[in-house]
C-alpha positions as CSV (number, residue, x, y, z in Angstrom):
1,X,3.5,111.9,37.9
2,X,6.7,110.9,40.2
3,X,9.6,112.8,39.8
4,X,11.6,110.6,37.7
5,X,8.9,111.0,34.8
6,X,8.6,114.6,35.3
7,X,12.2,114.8,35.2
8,X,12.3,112.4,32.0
9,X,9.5,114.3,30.0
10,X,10.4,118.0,30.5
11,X,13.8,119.4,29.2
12,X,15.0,123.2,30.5
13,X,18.0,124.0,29.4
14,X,19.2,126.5,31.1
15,X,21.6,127.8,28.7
16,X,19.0,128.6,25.8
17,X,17.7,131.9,25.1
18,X,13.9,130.4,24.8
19,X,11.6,131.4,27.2
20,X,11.4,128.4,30.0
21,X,7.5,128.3,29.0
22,X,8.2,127.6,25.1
23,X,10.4,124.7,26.4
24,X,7.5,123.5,28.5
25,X,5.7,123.5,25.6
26,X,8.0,122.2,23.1
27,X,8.8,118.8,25.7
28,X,5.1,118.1,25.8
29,X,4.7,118.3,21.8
30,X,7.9,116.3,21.5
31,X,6.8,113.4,23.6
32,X,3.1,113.4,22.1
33,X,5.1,113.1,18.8
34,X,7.2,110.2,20.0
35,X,4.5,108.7,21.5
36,X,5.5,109.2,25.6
37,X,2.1,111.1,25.8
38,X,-1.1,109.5,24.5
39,X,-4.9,111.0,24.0
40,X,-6.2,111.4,28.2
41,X,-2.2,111.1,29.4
42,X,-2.5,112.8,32.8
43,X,0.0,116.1,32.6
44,X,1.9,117.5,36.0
45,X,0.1,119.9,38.3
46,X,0.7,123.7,38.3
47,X,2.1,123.0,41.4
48,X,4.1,119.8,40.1
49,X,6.4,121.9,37.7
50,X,7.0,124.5,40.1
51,X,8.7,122.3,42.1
52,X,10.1,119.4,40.0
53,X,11.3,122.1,37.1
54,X,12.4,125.1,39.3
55,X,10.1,127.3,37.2
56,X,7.8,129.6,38.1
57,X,3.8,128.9,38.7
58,X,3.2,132.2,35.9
59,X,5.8,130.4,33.9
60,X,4.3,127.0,34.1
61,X,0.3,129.0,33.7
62,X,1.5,130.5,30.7
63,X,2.7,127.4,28.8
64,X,-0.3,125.2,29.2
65,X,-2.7,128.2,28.5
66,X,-0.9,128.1,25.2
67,X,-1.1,124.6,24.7
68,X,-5.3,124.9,25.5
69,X,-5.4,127.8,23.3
70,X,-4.1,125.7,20.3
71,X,-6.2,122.6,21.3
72,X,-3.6,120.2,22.5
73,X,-4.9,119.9,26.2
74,X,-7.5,120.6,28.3
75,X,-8.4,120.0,32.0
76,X,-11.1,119.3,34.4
77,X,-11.8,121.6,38.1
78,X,-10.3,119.6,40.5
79,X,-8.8,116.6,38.1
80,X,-6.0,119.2,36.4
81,X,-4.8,118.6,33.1
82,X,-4.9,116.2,30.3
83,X,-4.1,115.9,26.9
84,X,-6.9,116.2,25.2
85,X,-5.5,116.0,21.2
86,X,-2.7,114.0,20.3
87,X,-3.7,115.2,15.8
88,X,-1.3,117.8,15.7
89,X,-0.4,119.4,12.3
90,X,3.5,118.7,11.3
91,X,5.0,121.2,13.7
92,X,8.2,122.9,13.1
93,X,11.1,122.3,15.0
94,X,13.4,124.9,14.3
95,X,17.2,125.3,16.4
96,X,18.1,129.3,16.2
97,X,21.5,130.2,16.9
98,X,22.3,133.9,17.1
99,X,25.6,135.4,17.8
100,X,24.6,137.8,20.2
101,X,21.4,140.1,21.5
102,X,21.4,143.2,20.3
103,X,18.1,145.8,19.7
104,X,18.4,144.6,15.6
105,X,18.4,141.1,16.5
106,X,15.4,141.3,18.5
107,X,13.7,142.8,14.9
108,X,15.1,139.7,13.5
109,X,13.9,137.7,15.9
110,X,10.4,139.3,16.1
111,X,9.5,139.1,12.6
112,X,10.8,135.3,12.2
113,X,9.0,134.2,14.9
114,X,5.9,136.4,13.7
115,X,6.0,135.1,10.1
116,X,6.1,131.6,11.6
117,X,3.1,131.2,13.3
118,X,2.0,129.3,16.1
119,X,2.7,125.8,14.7
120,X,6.5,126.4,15.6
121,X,8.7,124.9,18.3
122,X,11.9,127.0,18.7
123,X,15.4,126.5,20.1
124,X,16.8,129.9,20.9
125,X,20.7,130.2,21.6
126,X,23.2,133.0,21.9
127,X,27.0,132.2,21.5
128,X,28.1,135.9,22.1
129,X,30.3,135.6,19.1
130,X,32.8,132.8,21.1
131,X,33.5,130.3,18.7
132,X,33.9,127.5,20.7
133,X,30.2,128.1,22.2
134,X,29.1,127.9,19.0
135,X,30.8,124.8,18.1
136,X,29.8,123.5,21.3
137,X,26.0,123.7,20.8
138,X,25.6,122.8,17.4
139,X,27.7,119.4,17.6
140,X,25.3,118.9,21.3
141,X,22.2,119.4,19.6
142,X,22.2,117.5,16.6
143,X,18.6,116.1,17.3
144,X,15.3,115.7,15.2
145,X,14.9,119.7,14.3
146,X,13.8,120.2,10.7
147,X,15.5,123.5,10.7
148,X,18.8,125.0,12.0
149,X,18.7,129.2,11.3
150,X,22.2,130.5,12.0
151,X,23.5,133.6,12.1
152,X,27.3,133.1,11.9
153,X,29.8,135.8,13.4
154,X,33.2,135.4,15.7
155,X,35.5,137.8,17.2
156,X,38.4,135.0,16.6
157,X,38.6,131.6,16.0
158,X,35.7,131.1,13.2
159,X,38.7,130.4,10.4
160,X,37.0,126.5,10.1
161,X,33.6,127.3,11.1
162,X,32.3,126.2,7.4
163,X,33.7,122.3,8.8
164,X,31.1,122.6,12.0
165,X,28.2,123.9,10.0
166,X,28.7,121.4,7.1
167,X,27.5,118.6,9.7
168,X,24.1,119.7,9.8
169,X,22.1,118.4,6.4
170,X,21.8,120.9,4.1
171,X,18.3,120.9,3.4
172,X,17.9,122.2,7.1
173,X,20.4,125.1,6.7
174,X,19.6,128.4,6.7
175,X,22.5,131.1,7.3
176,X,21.3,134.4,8.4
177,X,23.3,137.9,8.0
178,X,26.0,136.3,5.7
179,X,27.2,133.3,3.4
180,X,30.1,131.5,5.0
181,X,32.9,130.4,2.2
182,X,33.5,126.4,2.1
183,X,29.7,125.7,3.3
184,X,28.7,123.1,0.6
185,X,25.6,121.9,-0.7
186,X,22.2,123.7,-1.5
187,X,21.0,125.5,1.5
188,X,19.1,128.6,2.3
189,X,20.4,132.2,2.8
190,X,19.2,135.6,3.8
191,X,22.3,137.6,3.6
192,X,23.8,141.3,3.3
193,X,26.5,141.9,0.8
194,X,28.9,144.1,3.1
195,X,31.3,145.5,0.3
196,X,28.4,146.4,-2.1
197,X,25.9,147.7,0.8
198,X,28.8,150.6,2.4
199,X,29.7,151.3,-0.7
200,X,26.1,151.9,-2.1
201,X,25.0,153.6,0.8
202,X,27.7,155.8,1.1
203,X,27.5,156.7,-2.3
204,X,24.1,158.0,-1.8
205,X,25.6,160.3,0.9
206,X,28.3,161.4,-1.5
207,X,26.7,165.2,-1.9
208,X,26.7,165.3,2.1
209,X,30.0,164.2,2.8
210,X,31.7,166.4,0.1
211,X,31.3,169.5,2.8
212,X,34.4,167.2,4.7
213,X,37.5,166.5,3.5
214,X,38.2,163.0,5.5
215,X,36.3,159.8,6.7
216,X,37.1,157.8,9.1
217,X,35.3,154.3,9.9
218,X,35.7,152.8,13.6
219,X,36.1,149.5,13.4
220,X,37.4,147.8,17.5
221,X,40.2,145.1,17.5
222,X,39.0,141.2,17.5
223,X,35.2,143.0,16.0
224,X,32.9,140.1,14.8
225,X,31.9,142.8,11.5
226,X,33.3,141.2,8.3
227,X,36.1,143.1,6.7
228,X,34.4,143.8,3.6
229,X,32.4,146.2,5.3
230,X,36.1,148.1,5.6
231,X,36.6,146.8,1.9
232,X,33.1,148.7,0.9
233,X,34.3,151.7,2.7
234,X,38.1,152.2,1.0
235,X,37.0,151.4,-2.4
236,X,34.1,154.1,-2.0
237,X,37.1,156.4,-0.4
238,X,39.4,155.7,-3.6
239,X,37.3,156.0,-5.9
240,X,35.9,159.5,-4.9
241,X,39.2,160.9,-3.7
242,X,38.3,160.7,0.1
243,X,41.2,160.9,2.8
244,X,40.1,158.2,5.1
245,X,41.1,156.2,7.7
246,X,40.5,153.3,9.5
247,X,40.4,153.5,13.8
248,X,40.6,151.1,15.8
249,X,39.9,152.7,19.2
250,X,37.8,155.8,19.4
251,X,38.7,156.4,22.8
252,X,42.0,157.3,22.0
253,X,41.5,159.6,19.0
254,X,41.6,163.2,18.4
255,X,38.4,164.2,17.2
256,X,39.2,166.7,14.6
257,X,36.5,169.4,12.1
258,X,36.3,168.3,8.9
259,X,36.1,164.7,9.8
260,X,33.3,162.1,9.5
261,X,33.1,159.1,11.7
262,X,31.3,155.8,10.9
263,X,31.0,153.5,13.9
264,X,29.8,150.1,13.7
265,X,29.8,149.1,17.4
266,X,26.7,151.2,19.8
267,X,29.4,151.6,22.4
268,X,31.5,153.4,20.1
269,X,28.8,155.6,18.9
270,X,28.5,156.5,22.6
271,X,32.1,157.2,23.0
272,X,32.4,159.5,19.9
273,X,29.3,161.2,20.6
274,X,30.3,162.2,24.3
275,X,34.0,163.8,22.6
276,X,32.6,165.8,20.5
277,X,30.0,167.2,23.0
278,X,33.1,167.9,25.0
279,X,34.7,169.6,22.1
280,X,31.6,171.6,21.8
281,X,31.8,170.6,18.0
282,X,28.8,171.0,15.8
283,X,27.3,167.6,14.4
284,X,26.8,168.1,11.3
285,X,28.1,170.9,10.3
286,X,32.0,170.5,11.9
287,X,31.9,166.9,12.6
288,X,29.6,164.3,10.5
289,X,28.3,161.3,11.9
290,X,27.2,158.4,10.7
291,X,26.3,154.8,12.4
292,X,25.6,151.5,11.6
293,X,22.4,149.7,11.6
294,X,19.2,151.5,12.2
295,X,17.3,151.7,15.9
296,X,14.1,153.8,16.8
297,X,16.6,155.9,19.2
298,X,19.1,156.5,16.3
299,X,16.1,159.1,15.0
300,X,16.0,161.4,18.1
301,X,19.7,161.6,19.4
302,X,21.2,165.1,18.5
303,X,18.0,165.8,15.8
304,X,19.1,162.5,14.2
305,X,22.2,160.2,13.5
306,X,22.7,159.3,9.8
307,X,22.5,155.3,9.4
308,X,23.4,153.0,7.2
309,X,21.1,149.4,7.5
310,X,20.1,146.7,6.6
311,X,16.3,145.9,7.0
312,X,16.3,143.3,9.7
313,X,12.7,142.9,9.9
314,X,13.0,141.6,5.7
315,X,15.6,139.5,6.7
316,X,13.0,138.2,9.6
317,X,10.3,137.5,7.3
318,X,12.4,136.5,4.1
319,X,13.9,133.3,6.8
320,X,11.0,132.5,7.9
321,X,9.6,132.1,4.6
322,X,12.5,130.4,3.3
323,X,11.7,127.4,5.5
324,X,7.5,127.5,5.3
325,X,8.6,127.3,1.2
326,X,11.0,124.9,1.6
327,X,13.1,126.8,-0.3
328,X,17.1,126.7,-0.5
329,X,17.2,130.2,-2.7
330,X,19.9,132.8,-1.8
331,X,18.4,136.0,-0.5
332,X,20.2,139.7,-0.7
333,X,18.1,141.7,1.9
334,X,17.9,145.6,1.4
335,X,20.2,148.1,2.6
336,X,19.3,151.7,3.2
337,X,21.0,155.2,3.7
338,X,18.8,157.4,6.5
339,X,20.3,160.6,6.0
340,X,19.5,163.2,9.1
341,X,21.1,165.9,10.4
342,X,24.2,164.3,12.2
343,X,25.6,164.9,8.0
């Protein structure tokens, strides 16, 4: 192949979170789809994508081992590769957008992918929560997918975010993490309901949390977190008679007995954590802890920090399922309280 043809047939974008070999993969499906690749077409060299892509030779090895593995090509000692089956099964072209990477993502991500199967051609993005970004790529990539999975969270700016998502056709809209007001039409959700979830959970930890007389929740300036999670937490604080308290910057804060202290951010847990080990306060006893969202990690650190979570790997599977169902149903995942000794 010359280099404009290459160049013509392989798209690497070098601003998506999918791994360069899955977008190997997905520009050869594409053009046998569109007809650019027949039955016997004649694919680049190992060596050819190296160079004309800027990819590694593992990189380019790994994407057309996957393609033999699921029949699509094949190749010849000394001749290279071909295609070798142009009867594909309907493959799913899906754009994911996520607001950021983070250790619960990557369950997310894991168990959508998982659920999915190999007949799957993903589109992975991160807008690290910059609205802009966000609008950015989804108005640039309004091509042939059948689905668009978003998961839609701003630290400022996202005020008409509803008007960007309503381009994309409903019946290939899937909002992940939580349901955007002034999104119209019938579309698919997997969501968590913030003000009922904090409020549940925390009510679960009510025996616990009697043994202090205030709670504090940490919540940074410009945070992406929905304020019903803050909602959740003062009507829980009301209605059980709780002194409480909402921080915005841990690192300025007296850390005081008596007190519990709900972070949402991981580098906030770190801060708090390192104060009261200065303070040589006892977790759990003279200082409660709790922190959002679950990680393996979260089980071991000081015998065990309290968490409140959702269950990503559900919300993983209940997506993915959504679109193999072709379903537009509205999902509530699970919340959970893991109560350890931290409380």
């Amino acid at each position: 192949m010359t280099h404009q043809e290459i160049r013509s047939l392989f798209q690497i974008d070098e601003y998506s979170a999918t791994p360069k070999y899955l977008q190997i993969t997905n520009s050869i499906l594409r053009a046998i789809e569109v007809g650019k690749l027949q039955k016997n077409s004649v694919l680049p060299s190992i060596n050819e994508l190296n160079l004309e892509l800027d990819v590694s030779r593992d990189t380019a090895v790994k994407s057309y081992l996957y393609l033999k593995k699921i029949g699509i090509i094949s190749s010849v000692h000394g001749k290279g590769y071909f295609v070798k089956s142009t009867q594909m099964k309907q493959v799913l072209k899906i754009f994911l957008l996520f607001n950021k990477l983070s250790a619960h993502k990557k369950i997310i991500y894991d168990a959508f992918v998982t659920a999915l199967g190999e007949n799957v051609a993903i589109d992975f993005y991160i807008y690290n929560n910059n609205f802009n970004l966000f609008k950015k790529l989804i108005l640039q990539k309004q091509e042939e997918y059948s689905h668009y999975v978003i998961i839609p969270h701003f630290t400022e700016g996202g005020e008409n975010a509803h008007d960007i998502i309503n381009t994309i056709p409903k019946e290939k809209l899937i909002l992940l993490d939580k349901v955007m007001p002034g999104v119209a039409g019938e579309y698919g959700a997997v969501f968590e309901n913030f003000s009922k979830d904090i409020y549940g959970a925390l009510e679960q930890a009510k025996e616990r949390l009697g043994q202090y007389h205030t709670l504090n929740i940490i919540v940074p300036e410009n945070s992406y977190y929905p304020q019903d999670i803050v909602k959740g937490f003062i009507d829980f604080c009301q209605e059980y008679a709780f002194n409480y308290q909402v921080i915005h910057d841990i690192s300025s804060e007296v850390i005081q007995e008596g007190n519990v202290y709900i972070n949402l951010m991981e580098d906030d847990l770190t801060c708090l954590l390192e104060q009261i080990i200065s303070l040589k306060l006892e977790v759990g006893k003279q200082v409660g802890v709790i922190s959002y969202n679950e990680t393996a990690l979260k089980k071991f650190i000081l015998n065990g920090i309290t968490t409140i979570s959702t269950d990503f790997k559900e919300m993983g599977l209940r997506a993915a399922e959504l679109i193999l169902n072709k379903s537009k149903e509205h999902i509530e995942v699970p919340f959970y309280l893991n109560l350890r000794k931290s409380l």
